[in-house]
C-alpha positions in Angstrom: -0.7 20.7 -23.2 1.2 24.1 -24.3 4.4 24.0 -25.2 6.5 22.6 -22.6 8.2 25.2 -20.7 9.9 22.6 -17.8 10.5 19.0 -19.0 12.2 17.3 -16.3 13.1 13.7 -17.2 14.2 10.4 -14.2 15.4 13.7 -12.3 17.5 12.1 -9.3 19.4 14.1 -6.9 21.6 11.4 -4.3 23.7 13.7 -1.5 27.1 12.7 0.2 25.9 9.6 2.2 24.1 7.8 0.3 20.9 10.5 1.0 18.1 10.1 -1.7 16.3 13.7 -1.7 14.9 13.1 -5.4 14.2 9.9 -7.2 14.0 9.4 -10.5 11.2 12.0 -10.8 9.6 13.1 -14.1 6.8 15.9 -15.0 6.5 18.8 -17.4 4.9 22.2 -17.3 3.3 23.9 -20.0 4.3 27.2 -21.5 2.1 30.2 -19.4 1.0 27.4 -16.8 0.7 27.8 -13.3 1.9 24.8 -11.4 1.6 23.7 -7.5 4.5 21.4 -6.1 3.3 20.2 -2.7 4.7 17.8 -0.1 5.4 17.2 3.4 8.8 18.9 4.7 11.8 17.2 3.3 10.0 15.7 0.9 11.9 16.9 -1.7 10.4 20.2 -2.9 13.3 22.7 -2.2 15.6 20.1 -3.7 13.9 20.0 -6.9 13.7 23.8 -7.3 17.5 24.0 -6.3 18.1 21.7 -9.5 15.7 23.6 -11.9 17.1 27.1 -11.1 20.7 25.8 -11.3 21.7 26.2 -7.5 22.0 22.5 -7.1 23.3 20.4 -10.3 21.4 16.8 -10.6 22.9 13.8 -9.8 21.4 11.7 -13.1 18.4 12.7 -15.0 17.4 15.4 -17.4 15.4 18.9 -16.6 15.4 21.3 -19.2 14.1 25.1 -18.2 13.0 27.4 -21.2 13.9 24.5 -23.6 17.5 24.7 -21.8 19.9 21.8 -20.2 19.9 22.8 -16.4 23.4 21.1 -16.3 25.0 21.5 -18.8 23.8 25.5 -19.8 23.0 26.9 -16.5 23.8 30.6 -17.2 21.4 30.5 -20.5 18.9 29.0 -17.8 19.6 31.4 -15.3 18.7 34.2 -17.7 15.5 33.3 -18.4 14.1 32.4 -15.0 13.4 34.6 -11.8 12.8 33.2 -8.5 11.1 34.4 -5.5 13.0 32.7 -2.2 11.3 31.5 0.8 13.4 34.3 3.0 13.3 37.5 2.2 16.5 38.4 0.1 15.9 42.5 -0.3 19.0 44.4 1.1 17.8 46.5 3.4 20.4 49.0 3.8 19.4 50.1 -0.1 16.6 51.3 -1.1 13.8 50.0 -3.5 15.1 51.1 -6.6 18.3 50.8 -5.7 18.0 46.6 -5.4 16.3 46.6 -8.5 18.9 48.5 -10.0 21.2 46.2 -8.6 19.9 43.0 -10.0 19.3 44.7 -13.3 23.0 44.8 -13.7 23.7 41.4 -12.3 21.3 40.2 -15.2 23.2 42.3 -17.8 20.9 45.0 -18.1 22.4 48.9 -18.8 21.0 51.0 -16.4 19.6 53.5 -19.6 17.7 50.2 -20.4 16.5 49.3 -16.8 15.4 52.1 -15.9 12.0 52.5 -17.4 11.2 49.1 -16.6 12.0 49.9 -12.9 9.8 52.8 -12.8 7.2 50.3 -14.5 7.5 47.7 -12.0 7.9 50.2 -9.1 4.4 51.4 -9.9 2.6 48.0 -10.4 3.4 47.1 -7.5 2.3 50.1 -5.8 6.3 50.8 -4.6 6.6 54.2 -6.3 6.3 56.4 -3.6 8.6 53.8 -1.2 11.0 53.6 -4.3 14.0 55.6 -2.6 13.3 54.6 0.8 15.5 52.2 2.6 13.9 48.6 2.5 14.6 47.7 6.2 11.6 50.2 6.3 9.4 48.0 4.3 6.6 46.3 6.0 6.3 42.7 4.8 4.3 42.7 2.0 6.1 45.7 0.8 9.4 43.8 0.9 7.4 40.8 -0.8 6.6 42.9 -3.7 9.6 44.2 -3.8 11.1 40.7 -4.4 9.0 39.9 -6.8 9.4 43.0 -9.0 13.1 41.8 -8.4 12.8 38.9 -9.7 10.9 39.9 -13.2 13.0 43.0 -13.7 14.5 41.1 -16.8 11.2 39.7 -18.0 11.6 36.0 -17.4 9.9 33.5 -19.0 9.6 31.4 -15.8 9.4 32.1 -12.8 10.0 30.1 -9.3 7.9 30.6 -6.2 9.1 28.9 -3.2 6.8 29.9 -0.2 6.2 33.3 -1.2 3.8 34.2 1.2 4.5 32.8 4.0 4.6 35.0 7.0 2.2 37.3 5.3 -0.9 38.2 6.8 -4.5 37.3 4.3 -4.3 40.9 2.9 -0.7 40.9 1.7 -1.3 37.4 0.6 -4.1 38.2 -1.5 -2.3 41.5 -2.7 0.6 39.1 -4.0 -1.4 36.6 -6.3 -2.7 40.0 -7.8 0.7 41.0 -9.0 1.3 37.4 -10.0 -2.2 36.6 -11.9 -1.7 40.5 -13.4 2.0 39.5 -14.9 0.5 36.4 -16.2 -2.0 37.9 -18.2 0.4 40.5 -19.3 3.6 39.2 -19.6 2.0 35.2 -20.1 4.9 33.9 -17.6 5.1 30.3 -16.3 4.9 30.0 -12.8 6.3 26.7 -10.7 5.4 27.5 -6.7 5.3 25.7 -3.7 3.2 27.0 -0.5 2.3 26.2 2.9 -1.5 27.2 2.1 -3.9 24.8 -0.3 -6.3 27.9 -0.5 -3.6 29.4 -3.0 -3.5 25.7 -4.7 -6.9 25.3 -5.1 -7.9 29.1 -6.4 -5.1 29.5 -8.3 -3.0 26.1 -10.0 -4.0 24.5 -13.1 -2.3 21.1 -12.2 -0.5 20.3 -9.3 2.0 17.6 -8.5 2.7 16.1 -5.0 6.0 14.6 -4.2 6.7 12.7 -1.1 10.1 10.8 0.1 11.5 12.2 -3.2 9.3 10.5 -5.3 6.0 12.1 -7.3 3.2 10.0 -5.8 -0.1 12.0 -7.5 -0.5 14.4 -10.6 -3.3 16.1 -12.2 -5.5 19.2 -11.9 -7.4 20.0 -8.7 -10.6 18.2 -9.4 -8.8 15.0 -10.6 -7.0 14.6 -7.6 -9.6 15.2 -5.9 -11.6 12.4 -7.1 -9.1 9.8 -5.6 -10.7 10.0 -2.3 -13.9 8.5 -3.4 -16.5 11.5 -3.2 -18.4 13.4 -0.9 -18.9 12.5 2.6 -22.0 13.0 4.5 -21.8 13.7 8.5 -24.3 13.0 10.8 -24.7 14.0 13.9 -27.1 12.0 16.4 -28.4 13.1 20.0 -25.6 12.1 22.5 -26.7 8.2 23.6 -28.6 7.7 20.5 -28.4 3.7 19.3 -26.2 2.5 17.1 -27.5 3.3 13.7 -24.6 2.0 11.8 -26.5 -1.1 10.1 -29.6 1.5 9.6 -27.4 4.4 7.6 -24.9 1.5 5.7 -28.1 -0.4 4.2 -29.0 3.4 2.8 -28.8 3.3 -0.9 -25.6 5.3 -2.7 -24.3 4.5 0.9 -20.5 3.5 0.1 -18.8 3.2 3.9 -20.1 4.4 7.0 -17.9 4.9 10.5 -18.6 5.9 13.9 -17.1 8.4 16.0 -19.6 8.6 19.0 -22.6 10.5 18.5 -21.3 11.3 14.6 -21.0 9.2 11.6 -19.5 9.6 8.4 -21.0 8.7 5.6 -18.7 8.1 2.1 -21.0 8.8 -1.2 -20.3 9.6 -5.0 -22.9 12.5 -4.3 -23.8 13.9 -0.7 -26.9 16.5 -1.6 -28.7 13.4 -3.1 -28.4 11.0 0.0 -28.8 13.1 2.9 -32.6 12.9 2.5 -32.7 9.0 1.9 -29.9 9.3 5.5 -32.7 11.9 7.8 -35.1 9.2 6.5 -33.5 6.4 7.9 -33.3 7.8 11.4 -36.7 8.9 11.7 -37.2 5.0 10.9 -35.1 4.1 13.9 -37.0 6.8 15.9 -33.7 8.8 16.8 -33.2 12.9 15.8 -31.0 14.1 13.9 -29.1 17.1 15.3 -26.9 18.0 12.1 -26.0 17.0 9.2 -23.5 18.8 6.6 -22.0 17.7 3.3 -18.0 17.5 2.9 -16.6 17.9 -0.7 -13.4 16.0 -1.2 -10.4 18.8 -0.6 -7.1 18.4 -1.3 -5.9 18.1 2.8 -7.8 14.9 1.9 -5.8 14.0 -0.9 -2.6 14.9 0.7 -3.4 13.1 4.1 -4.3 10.0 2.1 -1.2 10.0 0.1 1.2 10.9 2.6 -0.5 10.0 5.6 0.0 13.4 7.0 -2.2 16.3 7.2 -1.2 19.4 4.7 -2.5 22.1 7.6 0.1 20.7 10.4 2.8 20.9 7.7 2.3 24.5 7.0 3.0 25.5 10.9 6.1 22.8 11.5 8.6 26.0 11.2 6.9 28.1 13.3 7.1 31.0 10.5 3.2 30.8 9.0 0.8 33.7 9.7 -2.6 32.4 11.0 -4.6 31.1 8.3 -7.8 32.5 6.8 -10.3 32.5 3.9 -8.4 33.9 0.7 -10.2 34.2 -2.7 -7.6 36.2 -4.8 -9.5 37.4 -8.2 -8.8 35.9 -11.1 -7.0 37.2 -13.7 -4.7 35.8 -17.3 
C-alpha cells in the first residue's frame, strides 16, 4: 500500500452507559486512496468519523490522521483534514464567497492569501457567477459544491465525506464525484466517505470496509469482497406449474446449490455464462420450457446482506432523506 494516510489502531469508542458504538476496530488508508466505510444505521460509521476528525475523542485505541495523534494533537489534525457533513452546513444568509471567506480565516488563512484560491475554487466548481449571491438561493447541488469547495479551501490532505450526496438527484450526484475524482488527480487528496448508494462504492472506491455492531466484519477491494458470496447465480424461470426440476438442474455439472421459489430457481455457480447452456439442456431433457433465464454477478447488496443480514438498499431510505435511486456511472478521473 501507499503511505499510510489514516492508521487507526484497537479504535474503541464506549459512551455514558456502558454503550459500545466502536470496538476495538483497526484499518489503514493509503496516501491518495479513496476509501468506502459502509454499514447498517448505528453501526458505527458516524462514530468513527467523529473520532478521526476530532469531534469525538476515543475512548482507548490509537488513530492517527496525516501521521497525527487524533487525541492527543487534534488542532494539527484538524488542519490538515476537511470534511463534507451529512447536512448541509453553508450559511445561507452569506453568500458563496462570503462562507468561503469565512472558513478561510477560521483555518488561519489572510484574506490577501485566500483570495485567489477562492476565485479558483469558485470557478471549478462552476459557482463563479453565484459567488456573491446569497446561498439560501442555492439549489442543492449548488450548496453541495459549495460545501465541498469549503471544505478544501485550505488544501487538505484528507478529506471526510459523510453522505455527501444524499438528497441529490442522479445529475448533482454525478456532478459531485467530478469535482471529487478532478481534486484527486490534481491535488492527490485521500478521501474516507460513507454513502447511502453502492453505485458510488462500486465505480468509485479502491477498498472498502464494512463495520457492523461497532465492529469491522469484511475488508478488501470491490471484487474481493465480492468473491465471498460464492459466484455467479444463474436464474431460471419455468412455465407456471412446470414439475419440480430441482434434482434435474442440481445433478447439472458446475451446479453448486439450487433453490426454489415457485416457478424460478436459483442456481449458485463459480461461472454463470458457462452453465446456462448445460441448465436449458437439462429442461429440454425433462420436456419443460424455459421462459427466462439471466445471469446475476455477485454485488456488493449481496455482500452486505450476507454479512449483516440486512439489505444495503432498505438502509439507504430508513431516514426518509434519499432522492430516488438511479443508474450513475461518474467518469473516471486521478
Amino acid at each position: 500500500m501507499a503511505e499510510e494516510a489514516i492508521g487507526v489502531e484497537h479504535l474503541e469508542k464506549v459512551y455514558p452507559g456502558g454503550v459500545r458504538a466502536v470496538q476495538g476496530i483497526s484499518f489503514s488508508v493509503g496516501s491518495g486512496e479513496l476509501f468506502g466505510f459502509l454499514g447498517p444505521n448505528g453501526a458505527g460509521k458516524t462514530t468513527t468519523i467523529s473520532m478521526l476528525t476530532t469531534l469525538l475523542r476515543p475512548t482507548s485505541g490509537r488513530a492517527l490522521v496525516a501521521g497525527i495523534d487524533v487525541a492527543t494533537r487534534p488542532r494539527e489534525v484538524r488542519s490538515r483534514i476537511g470534511l463534507v457533513f451529512q447536512d448541509s452546513t453553508a450559511d445561507g444568509e452569506l453568500t458563496g464567497r462570503e462562507n468561503m471567506e469565512l472558513a478561510a480565516g477560521l483555518f488561519g488563512m489572510s484574506l490577501r492569501e485566500a483570495r485567489a484560491q477562492i476565485d479558483d475554487l469558485l470557478a471549478s466548481m462552476d459557482l463563479a457567477d453565484a459567488a456573491d449571491r446569497r446561498v439560501k438561493g442555492y439549489s442543492g447541488g449548488m450548496k453541495r459544491r459549495l460545501e465541498l469547495a469549503v471544505a478544501v479551501v485550505h488544501t487538505p490532505q484528507i478529506l471526510f465525506l459523510d453522505e455527501p450526496t444524499i438528497g441529490l438527484d442522479p445529475q448533482g450526484r454525478a456532478g459531485f464525484w467530478e469535482y471529487i475524482q478532478r481534486l484527486r488527480k490534481e491535488k492527490q487528496v485521500t478521501i474516507f466517505m460513507t454513502t447511502h448508494y453502492l453505485d458510488e462504492v462500486e465505480n468509485l472506491c479502491e477498498r472498502v470496509a464494512i463495520i457492523d455492531h461497532g465492529k469491522i466484519v469484511a475488508m478488501g477491494t470491490n471484487d474481493a469482497l465480492k468473491e465471498r458470496v460464492g459466484g455467479d447465480e444463474v436464474e431460471v424461470r419455468l412455465a407456471a406449474g412446470a414439475p419440480d426440476l430441482t434434482g434435474e438442474l442440481t445433478a447439472v455439472d458446475g451446479a453448486r446449490e439450487v433453490t426454489r421459489d415457485g416457478s424460478v430457481y436459483h442456481v449458485k455457480t463459480p461461472r454463470g455464462e458457462t452453465l446456462v447452456p448445460s441448465l436449458v439442456k437439462a429442461c429440454d431433457r425433462a420436456g419443460v420450457a424455459v421462459e427466462g433465464i439471466r445471469v446475476l454477478r455477485p454485488s456488493l447488496d449481496r455482500v452486505f446482506l450476507g454479512l449483516t443480514g440486512r439489505a444495503y438498499r432498505e438502509e439507504g431510505y430508513d431516514e426518509g432523506r434519499a432522492s430516488s435511486s438511479s443508474a450513475f456511472t461518474p467518469r473516471r478521473g486521478g
